[in-house]
N, C-alpha and C positions, 0 to 999 in steps of 0.2 A: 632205780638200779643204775649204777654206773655204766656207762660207755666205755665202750673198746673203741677200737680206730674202725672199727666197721659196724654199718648203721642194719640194722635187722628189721626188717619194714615188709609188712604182710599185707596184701589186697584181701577183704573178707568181703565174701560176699553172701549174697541170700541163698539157697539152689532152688527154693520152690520158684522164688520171682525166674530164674535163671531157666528155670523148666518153662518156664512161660514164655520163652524169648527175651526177658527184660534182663537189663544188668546193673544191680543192685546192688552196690556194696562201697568201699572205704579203704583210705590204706591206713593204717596203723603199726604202732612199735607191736613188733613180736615178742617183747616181752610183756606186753597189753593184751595181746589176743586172747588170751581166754576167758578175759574178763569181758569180753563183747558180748552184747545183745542180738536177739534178732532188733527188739524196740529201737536200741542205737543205730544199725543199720540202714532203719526205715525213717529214722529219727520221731517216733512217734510209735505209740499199741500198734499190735502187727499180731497174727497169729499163726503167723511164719516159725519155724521153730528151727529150722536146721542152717548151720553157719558151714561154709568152707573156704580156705586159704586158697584162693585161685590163679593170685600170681606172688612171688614173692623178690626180696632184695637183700642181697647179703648171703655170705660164702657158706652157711650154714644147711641152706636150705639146698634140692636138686630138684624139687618138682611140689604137685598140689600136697599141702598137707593140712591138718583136721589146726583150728585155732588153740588146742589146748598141747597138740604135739610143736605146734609156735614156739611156742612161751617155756616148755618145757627145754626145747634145744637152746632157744635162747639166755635160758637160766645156768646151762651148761656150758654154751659159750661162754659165758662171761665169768665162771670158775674158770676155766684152760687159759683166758686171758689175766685173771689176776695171779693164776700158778704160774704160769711160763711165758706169756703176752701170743698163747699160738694164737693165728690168725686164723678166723673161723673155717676159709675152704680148704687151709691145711685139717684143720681137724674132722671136717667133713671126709676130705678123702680117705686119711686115716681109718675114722669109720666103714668107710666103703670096702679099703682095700683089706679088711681084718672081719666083715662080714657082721659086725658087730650092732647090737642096737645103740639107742643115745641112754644112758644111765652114767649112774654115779662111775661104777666100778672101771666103766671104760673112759671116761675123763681121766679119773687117777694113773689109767694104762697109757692115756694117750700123754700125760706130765713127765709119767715119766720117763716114756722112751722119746719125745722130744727133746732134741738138738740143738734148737735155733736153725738162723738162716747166716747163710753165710755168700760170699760175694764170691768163693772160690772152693775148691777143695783143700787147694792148698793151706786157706786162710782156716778151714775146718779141719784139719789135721793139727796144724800148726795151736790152734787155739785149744785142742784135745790133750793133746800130747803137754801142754802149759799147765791143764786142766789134771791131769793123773800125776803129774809129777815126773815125767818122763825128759823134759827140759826145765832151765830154770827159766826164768822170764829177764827179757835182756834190759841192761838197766842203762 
């Protein structure tokens, strides 16, 4: 998978070792995660069977999540970055702030109400107003 400017890296761990007091696990690219083993995590046959994301890195993520919902948002970050280059904790928030789950349909929502980032408002008016045809562009 291609890279964004932001690195999506998930700690997996075991939960049965985890219920045991031990702590057991790895960090890995979130876009890897749901291809983990319990085996890979013990590095060896285990009859461990249950994996959770227990800490994570990158603006995608807000708290623990299951290794296959990883991989999944990470799949979706990295559509919103080749449509619009959003940065994943804007898209996260977005998400957040529209109640929305991570799916196809709210990438494409979140492409295309995406703006960019801008150093001022003014520079965001100025660049909109260029963008609609409302000024010409000074030459």
């Amino acid at each position: 998978m291609t890279r964004t400017t932001e690195t999506y890296r998930v700690w997996i761990s075991c939960l049965a070792c985890y219920a045991d007091g031990r702590l057991v696990g790895e960090w890995y690219d979130a876009d890897e995660a749901a291809d983990v083993t319990p085996d890979d995590i013990h590095h060896g046959p285990t009859d461990h069977d249950e994996l959770w994301c227990t800490d994570v890195e990158g603006g995608i993520f807000d708290g623990e999540i299951s290794p296959a919902e990883a991989t999944e948002r990470a799949r979706l970050a990295e559509i919103a970055w080749k449509e619009k280059q959003i940065p994943g904790s804007v898209l996260r928030q977005y998400i957040q702030d529209f109640s929305h789950g991570w799916d196809d349909d709210v990438i494409r929502q979140a492409c295309d109400a995406y703006m960019g980032e801008y150093d001022s408002d003014e520079d965001f008016a100025m660049d909109f107003a260029r963008d609609t045809g409302f000024v010409e562009d000074e030459q």
